[in-house]
C-alpha positions in Angstrom: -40.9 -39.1 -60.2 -40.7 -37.9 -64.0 -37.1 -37.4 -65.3 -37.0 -35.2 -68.0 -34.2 -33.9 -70.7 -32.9 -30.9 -70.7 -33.8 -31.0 -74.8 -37.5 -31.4 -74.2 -39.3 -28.5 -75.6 -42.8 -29.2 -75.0 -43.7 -30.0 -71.3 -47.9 -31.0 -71.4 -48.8 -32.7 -68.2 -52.6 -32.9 -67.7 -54.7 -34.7 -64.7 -52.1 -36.1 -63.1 -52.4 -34.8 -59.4 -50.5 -38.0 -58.0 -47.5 -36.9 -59.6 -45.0 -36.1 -56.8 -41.9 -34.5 -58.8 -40.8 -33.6 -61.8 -36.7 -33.2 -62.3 -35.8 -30.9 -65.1 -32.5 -29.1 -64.9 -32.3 -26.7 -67.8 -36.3 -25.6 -68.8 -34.9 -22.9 -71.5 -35.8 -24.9 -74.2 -39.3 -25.0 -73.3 -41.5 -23.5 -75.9 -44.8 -25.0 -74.9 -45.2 -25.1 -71.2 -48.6 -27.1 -70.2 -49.7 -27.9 -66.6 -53.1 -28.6 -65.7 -54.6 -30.6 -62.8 -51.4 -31.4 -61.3 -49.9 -30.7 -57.9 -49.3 -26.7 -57.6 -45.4 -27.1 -56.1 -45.1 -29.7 -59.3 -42.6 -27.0 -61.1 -40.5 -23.8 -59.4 -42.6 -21.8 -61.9 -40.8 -18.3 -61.4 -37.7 -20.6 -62.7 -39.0 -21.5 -65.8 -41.1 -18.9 -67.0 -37.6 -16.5 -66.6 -36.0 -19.1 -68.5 -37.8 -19.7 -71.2 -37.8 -17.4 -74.6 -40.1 -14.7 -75.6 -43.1 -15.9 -77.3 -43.3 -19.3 -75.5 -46.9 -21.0 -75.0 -48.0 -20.9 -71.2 -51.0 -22.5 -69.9 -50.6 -23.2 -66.1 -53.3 -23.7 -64.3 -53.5 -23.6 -60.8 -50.2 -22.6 -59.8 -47.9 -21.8 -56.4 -45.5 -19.4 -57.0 -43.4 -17.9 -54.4 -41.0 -14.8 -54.6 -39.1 -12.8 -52.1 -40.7 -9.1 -53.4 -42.5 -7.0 -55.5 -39.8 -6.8 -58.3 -39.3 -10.7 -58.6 -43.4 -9.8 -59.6 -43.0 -7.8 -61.8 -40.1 -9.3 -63.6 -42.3 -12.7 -63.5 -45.2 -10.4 -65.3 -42.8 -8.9 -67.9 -41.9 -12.6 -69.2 -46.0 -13.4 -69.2 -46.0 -10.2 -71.0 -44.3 -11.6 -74.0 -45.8 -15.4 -74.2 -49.4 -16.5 -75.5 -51.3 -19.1 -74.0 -53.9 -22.2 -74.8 -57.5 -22.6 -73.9 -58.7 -25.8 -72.4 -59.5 -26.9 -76.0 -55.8 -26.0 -77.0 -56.7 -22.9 -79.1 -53.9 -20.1 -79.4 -54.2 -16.7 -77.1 -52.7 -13.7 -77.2 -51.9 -13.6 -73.7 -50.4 -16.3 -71.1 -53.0 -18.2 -69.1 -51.8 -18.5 -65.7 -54.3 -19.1 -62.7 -53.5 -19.5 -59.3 -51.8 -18.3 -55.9 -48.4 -16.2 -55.7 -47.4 -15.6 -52.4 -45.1 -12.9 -51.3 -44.1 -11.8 -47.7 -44.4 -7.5 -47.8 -45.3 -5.5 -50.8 -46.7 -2.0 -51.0 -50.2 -1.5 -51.6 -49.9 0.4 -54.7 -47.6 -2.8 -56.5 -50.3 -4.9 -55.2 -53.0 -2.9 -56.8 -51.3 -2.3 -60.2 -49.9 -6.1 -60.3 -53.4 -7.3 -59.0 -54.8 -6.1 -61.8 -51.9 -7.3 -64.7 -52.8 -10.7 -64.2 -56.6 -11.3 -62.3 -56.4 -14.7 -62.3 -53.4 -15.0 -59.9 -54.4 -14.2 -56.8 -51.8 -12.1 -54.2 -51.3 -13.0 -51.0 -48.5 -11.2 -48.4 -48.0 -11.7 -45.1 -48.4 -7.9 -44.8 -49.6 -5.2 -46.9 -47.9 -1.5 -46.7 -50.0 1.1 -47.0 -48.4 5.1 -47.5 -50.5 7.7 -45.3 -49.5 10.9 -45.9 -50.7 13.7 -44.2 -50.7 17.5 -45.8 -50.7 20.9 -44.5 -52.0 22.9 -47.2 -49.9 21.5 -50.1 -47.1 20.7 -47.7 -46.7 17.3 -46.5 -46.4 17.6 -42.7 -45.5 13.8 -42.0 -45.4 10.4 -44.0 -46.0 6.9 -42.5 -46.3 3.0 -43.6 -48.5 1.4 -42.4 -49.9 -2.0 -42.5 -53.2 -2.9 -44.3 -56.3 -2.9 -41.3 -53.3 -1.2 -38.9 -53.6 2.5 -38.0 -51.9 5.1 -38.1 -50.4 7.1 -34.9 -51.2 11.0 -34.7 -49.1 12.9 -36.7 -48.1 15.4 -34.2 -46.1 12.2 -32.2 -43.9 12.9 -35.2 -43.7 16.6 -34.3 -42.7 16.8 -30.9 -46.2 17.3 -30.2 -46.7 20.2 -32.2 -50.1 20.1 -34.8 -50.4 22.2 -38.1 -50.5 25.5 -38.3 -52.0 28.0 -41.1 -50.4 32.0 -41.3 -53.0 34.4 -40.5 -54.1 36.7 -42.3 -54.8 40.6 -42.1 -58.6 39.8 -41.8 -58.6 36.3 -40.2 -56.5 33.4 -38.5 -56.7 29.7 -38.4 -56.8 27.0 -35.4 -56.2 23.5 -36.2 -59.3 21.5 -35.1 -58.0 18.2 -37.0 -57.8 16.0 -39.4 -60.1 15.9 -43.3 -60.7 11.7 -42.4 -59.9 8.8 -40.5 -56.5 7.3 -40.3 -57.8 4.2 -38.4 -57.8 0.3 -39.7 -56.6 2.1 -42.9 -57.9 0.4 -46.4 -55.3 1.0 -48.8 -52.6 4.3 -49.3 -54.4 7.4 -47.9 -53.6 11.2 -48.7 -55.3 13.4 -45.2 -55.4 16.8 -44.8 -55.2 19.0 -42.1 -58.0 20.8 -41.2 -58.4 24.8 -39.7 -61.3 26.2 -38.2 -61.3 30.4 -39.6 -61.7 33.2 -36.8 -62.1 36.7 -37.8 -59.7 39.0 -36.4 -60.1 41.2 -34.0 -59.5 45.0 -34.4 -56.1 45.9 -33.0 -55.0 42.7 -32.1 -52.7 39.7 -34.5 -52.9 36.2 -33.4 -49.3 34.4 -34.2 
């Protein structure tokens, strides 16, 4: 166990992976953070990067961070955002160097996309991903659902009291619905399906409603 002071402002532990725990109440006076070949649940690392100061050196590298949702993400992110990092050879970067696992339990797909690609070395993992399907009638949404990633989604006219899309005829022709622009099965990520209207010509004297 390494008992540290809360006035210590430059925390380098390298190649120490027997190192069981680490007790450090106050880490805002960090300005160098350093961990490297150490155990992964060494340091609550959300804790101390929000605690530390803009423009802090951060070089963690294989890390296990977990948060309760998207925002704790993105507010993690935001701190990165302001901090440089090291290279292995303890050169200056512009940017944080932070590689490893952060776990969360539900986040949409599109936060998992855009923070996915804020930080590529931290890899994302959720005990589900929610995926957006929306399905359009013309321009008109005709029903929303969430969905999770690899589930499917259930036919939008359960949502409708049974009742599918409809087009408004026209002097010259009217529409039936025949279904749906693409699959909404094991869905791969958010998903924006249209409806789809098969085009009859109409016949002389006669309006179909």
């Amino acid at each position: 166990v390494l008992h540290l002071p809360d006035t210590i402002t430059n925390l380098t532990i390298r190649n120490q992976p027997l190192l069981s725990e680490l007790v450090l109440n106050n880490p805002s006076n960090i300005q160098t953070l350093w961990l490297e070949n150490v155990p992964s649940n060494l340091i609550d690392t959300y804790a101390f990067i929000s605690a530390m100061a803009p423009g802090s050196i951060v070089r963690l590298i294989g890390v296990d961070i977990k948060v309760k949702d998207a925002d704790e993400i993105k507010k993690l992110y935001d701190a990165l955002d302001k901090m440089t990092g090291k290279t292995i050879f303890g050169e200056s970067t512009p940017k944080a160097q932070v590689t490893g696992t952060l776990h969360v339990p539900s986040i949409l797909w599109s936060d998992y996309v855009a923070l996915s690609a804020r930080y590529e070395e931290i890899k994302i993992s959720a005990d589900v991903i929610r995926c957006v399907i929306n399905f359009y009638n013309e321009s008109a949404l005709f029903d929303s659902q969430i969905v999770a990633l690899g589930a499917s989604a259930v036919d939008p006219a359960e949502h409708h009291g049974g009742s599918n899309p409809s087009k408004d005829p026209t002097v010259k022709n009217y529409y039936t619905f025949v279904g749906w622009d693409k699959s909404y099965k094991s869905v791969a990520g958010d998903m924006s399906v249209n409806a789809v209207f098969e085009t009859h010509i109409q016949e002389i004297g006669r309006a179909h409603v």
